[in-house]
C-alpha angles and dihedrals in degrees: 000000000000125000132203128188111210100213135151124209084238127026131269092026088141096267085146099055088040082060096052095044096049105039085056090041091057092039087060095056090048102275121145103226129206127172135193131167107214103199110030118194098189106065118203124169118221113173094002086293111110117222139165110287088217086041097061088041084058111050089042080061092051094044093237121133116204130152111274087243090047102049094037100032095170126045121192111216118208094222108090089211092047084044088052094045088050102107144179126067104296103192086054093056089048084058106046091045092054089050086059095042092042097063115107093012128111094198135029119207114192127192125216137231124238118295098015086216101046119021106088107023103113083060089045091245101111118142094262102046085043088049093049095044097042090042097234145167118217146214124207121210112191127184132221115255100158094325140344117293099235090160090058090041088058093043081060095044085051100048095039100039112187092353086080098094089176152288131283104200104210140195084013107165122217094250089068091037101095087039096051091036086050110025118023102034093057085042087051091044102055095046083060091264108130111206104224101194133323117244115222110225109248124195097210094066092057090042127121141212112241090230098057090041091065090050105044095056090046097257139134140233106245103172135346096056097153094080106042091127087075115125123240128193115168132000136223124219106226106209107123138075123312096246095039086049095055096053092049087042096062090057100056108050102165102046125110110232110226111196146152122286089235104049094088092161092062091043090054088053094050094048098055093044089061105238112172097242147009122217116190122192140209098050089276112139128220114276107232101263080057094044089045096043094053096045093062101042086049092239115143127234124213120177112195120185102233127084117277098252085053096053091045096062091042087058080054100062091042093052096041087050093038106136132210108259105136117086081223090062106035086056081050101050097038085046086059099052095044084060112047084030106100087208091174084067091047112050093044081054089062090038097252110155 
């Protein structure tokens, strides 16, 4: 039986995409694929057990069915008193539950927890004591955030030896492709780090839903409820001149335009040029010709009480931690992976005929 744990050297980095993607990829060559995530940071009860909400996304993906406690044995808690009052020996559980995972399975995929190096560690479960008691190799997926982290990736070689079967870059946009093709996978490759496959960035899997955009900064819908379904993907901060807006504005199409309530001018723009949603900010309301306009083109208003810096950066931090949630995105995404993934490589890497 061979065992992979699936962890990145920062968080949300896609580990749980890179679950999904791989588990169905194996499944397609023959492999019996089970899955387990020993420490979970996002607690949901189902059946009076408590889980990992990206766990249980996971295995229904998968198609696997095991008890919330079992396939989630560990669950950090964010509050330091409940984390000291967490008792019993948690590695041992990990283990115990991946014996019992583990039966009927050829092969164990594990997902990993936020920073491999770091999450976990108070309760002794961090990706490198889980990798050494559960005797795994790993695979680290890292994301692109101005560039790709190689000093953490040979902190990690150092620390994992021969246990590193190789990188997957993610997110990785096509500005930084020829860089990361020329430069960083030879570099990779002579210090013993193997590049698995390089991820394209793709808009669609950081993309929300209107509706949840108004709710997660605190606003509120206003007009054009009817498509609040509507993706966006980006946003644009409209704070300039008219002209020089609307030539900025065409090249963005599904971003959501977040301006002042009282820059009726730039809203007007916005709304005839189509843009999936319009977020105003300072608690100030459209005026009618906005509300009506926007009723009959379908674009949502949203109007949010902060300034419109701070709800920008705000609209940062929702679109960088969007999860997959919706079946669309997680095909798309898997279909990605699959695709960039050299699963050949890395399957002779974990000795997998």
């Amino acid at each position: 039986m061979v065992g992979i744990y699936i962890g990145s050297t920062a968080a949300r980095a896609g580990k749980n995409l890179v679950c999904m993607a791989l588990g169905l990829a194996l499944r397609q060559t023959g492999r019996n694929v089970g899955f387990m995530k020993p420490p979970g940071t996002l607690p949901r009860t189902v059946d009076e057990q408590t889980g990992d909400e990206d766990a249980l996304l996971v295995q229904e993906v998968l198609g696997l069915s095991a008890p919330p406690e079992v396939l989630t044995p560990v669950i950090m808690p964010g509050n330091i008193r409940a984390a000291a009052l967490s008792g019993g020996n948690a590695l041992e559980r990990v283990a115990s539950a991946y014996g019992a995972l583990s039966r009927g399975h050829d092969t164990m995929l594990v997902g990993g927890a936020g920073a491999f190096l770091t999450t976990g560690k108070a309760r002794g479960v961090d990706g490198p004591s889980v990798v050494r008691r559960l005797d795994l190799k790993v695979l680290l997926v890292e994301r692109y955030a101005h560039g790709i982290d190689y000093d953490a990736i040979l902190y990690a070689k150092e620390l994992l030896g021969d246990a590193l079967a190789g990188v997957l870059c993610n997110d990785v946009p096509e500005s930084y492709l020829r860089d990361a093709e020329e430069v960083l996978v030879p570099f990779l490759a002579e210090r013993g780090v193997p590049v698995l496959g390089i991820v394209p960035n793709d808009p669609l899997l950081n993309a929300i839903k209107v509706s949840e955009l108004a709710h997660r900064p605190g606003g509120r819908m206003v007009s054009g409820t009817a498509r609040a379904s509507r993706i966006v993907d980006g946003f644009l901060i409209g704070t300039m001149q008219v002209e020089n807006f609307m030539a900025h504005f065409r090249r963005h199409a599904n971003c959501a335009t977040i301006v002042g309530g009282d820059r009726t001018d730039l809203q007007l723009v916005a709304l005839e040029g189509q843009c999936p949603c319009l977020v105003l900010t300072g608690n100030i309301p459209p005026d009618e010709i906005i509300r009506a306009r926007s009723e009959a083109l379908g674009v949502p208003v949203i109007v949010v009480r902060e300034d419109t810096y701070a709800v920008a950066r705000k609209m940062e931090e929702i679109l960088n931690s969007q999860k997959l949630r919706e079946l669309v995105k997680i095909r798309r995404g898997a279909d990605l992976v699959a695709h960039a993934l050299d699963l050949a490589r890395l399957t002779a890497q974990l000795g997998i005929q």
